[in-house]
N, C-alpha and C positions, 0 to 999 in steps of 0.2 A: 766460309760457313759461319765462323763467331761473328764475324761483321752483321753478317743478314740478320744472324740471332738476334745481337744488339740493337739493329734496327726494330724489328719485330717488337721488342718490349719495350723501347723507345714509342712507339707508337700505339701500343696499347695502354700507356700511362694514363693519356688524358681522357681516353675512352673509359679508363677504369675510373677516374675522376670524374667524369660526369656522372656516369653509375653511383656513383657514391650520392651525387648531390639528389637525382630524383631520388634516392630511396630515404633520403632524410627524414628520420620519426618526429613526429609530432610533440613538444611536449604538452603531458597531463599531470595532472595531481588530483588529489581528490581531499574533499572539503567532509567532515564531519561533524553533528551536529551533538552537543552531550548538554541535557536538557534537568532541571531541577521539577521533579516530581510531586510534591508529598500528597498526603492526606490529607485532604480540608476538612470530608465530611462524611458521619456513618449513618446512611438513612436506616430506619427501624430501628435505634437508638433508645433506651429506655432515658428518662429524663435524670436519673442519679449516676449513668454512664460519668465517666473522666475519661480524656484524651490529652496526649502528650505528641508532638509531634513536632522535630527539626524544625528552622525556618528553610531547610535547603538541603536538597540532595543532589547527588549527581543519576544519573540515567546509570542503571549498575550498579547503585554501590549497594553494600552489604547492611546500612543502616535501615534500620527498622521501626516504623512508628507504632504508637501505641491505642488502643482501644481498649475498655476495660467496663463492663454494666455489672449485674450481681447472678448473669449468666455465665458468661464467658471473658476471659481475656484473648484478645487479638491483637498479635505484633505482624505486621505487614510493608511490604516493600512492592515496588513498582519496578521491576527487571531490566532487560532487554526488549526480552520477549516473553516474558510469562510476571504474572504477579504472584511474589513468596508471600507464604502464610505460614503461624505457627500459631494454632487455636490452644485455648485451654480452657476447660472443661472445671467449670467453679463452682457446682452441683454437685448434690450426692446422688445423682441420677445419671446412667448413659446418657451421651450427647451424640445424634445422628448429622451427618452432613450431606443429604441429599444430593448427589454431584450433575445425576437426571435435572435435574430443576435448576441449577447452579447457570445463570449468566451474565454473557459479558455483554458489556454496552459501549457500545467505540465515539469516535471523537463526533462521526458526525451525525448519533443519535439511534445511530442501528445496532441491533441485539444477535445475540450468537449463543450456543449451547460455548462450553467448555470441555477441556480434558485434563485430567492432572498429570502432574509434570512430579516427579521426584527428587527432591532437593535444586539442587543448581542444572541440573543436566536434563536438558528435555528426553522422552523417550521418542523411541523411532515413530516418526509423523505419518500418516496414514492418510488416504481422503475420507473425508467424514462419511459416508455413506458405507464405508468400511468396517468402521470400528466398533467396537463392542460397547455396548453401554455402561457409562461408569457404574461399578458398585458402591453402593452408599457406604461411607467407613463412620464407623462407630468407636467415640472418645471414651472413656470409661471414667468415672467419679476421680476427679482431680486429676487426669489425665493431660498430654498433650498430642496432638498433630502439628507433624510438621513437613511441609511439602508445598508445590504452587502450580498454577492453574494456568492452562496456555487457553486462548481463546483460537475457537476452529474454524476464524474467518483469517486467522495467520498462516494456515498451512495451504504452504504453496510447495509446487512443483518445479525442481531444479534441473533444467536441459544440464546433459554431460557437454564438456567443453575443454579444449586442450587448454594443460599447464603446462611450468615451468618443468614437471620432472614426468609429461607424461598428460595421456588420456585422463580426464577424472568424471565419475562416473555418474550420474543426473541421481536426483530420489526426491523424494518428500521431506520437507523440510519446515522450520516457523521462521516465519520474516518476524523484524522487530515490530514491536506495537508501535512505534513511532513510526506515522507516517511520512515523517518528511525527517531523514536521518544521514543520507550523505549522498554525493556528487560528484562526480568527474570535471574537472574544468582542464580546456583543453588548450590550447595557446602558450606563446611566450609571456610568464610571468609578466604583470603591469599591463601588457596590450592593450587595446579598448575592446575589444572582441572577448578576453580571459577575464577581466571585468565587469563586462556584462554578464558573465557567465555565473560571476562569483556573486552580485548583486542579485540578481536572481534566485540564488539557493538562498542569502541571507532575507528576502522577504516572504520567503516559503516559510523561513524557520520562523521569523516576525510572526506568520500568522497562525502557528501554533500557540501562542500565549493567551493564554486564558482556557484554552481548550479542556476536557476533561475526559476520563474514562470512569467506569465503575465497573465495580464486579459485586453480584449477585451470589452470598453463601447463605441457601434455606437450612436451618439448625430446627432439630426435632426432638424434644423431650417428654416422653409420656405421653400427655395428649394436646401441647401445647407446643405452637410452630411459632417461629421468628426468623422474618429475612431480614436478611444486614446487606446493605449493600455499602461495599467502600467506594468514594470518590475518591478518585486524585487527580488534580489540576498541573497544568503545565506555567508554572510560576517565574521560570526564567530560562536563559541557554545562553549556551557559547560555542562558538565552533573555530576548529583545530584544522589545520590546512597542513595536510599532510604530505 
């Protein structure tokens, strides 16, 4: 009987070894794009304005450019997925921010309402046809706001899809403002196939340079309105192969 056994698993070795070879996983990696943003330009700008602004940021980070007329101060950053603001109110007058009227302008020339975003954390994403109309916030005589603006051509809908610990659950969510942000390349590292694969995301991200976004903030005081719109340009990138 131990003979047969022996045989038995003797002979299921190589079976178990071919098994092995078809199920051999693919290697992947994935490519990431982290992209230098800043401020070029503030349209509706009064002509004694001053601006200060980095030559270089990363996509993320926490640095902040400046804007500054004898309305308002405006320190601003280009996100992830939402653009930070922190107004200030340089008047002995309320200062309104119209968030109704507030829009976003994307890279390839198309406009969108917006929604505000509370500090760094977006709130729960809704589809637009949903959501309640922003309330205008009001800055008070030397006052600040500080909070940032998701534009409502980023929320998208997330299918649920199994993890690593488990079922995870789909909802509403903001893709990044960057359209062209990361990639799957699929192949053994070098191949000509993984290669091609990597050349391809790298002239995606090429052809975001020069590109631009703006964002649309209408500011109302008394009886006198002023839209500011912020550009910022995609001035350079690097990407990270993860």
């Amino acid at each position: 009987m131990r003979r047969v056994l022996r045989s038995a698993l003797l002979a299921a070795i190589p079976v178990a070894a071919s098994v092995a070879c078809v199920t051999r996983v693919t290697p992947s990696r994935t490519l990431r794009a982290s992209y230098a943003t800043p401020l070029v330009a503030v349209a509706g700008a009064s002509e004694a304005a001053t601006e200060r602004a980095a030559d270089s940021a990363s996509l993320g980070d926490s640095l902040y450019y400046r804007y500054a007329d004898s309305v308002v101060e405006i320190r601003t950053a280009m996100l992830a997925d939402r653009v930070a603001l922190r107004i200030t109110n340089l008047t002995g007058d309320p200062l309104t921010i119209v968030w109704e009227d507030a829009r976003y302008t994307d890279f390839d020339g198309e406009t969108t309402t917006v929604s505000r975003a509370e500090g760094k954390r977006a709130k729960g994403a809704v589809p637009v046809a949903q959501r309640a109309v922003e309330p205008p916030t009001v800055i008070g005589p030397h006052r600040t706001f500080v909070g940032a603006v998701l534009p409502d051509s980023r929320v998208v809908h997330y299918p649920g899809h199994d993890g690593p610990f488990g079922w995870r659950s789909g909802g509403w969510g903001n893709a990044p403002l960057m359209t062209v942000w990361s990639a799957t390349v699929t192949g053994v590292p070098g191949s000509p196939d993984a290669e091609r694969q990597r050349e391809a995301f790298v002239s995606d991200v090429r052809d975001m340079m020069g590109k631009r976004i703006g964002i649309m903030i209408p500011l109302r005081t008394g009886e006198v309105s002023r839209d500011y719109t912020l550009w910022f340009a995609v001035r350079g990138a690097s990407i990270i192969d993860e």
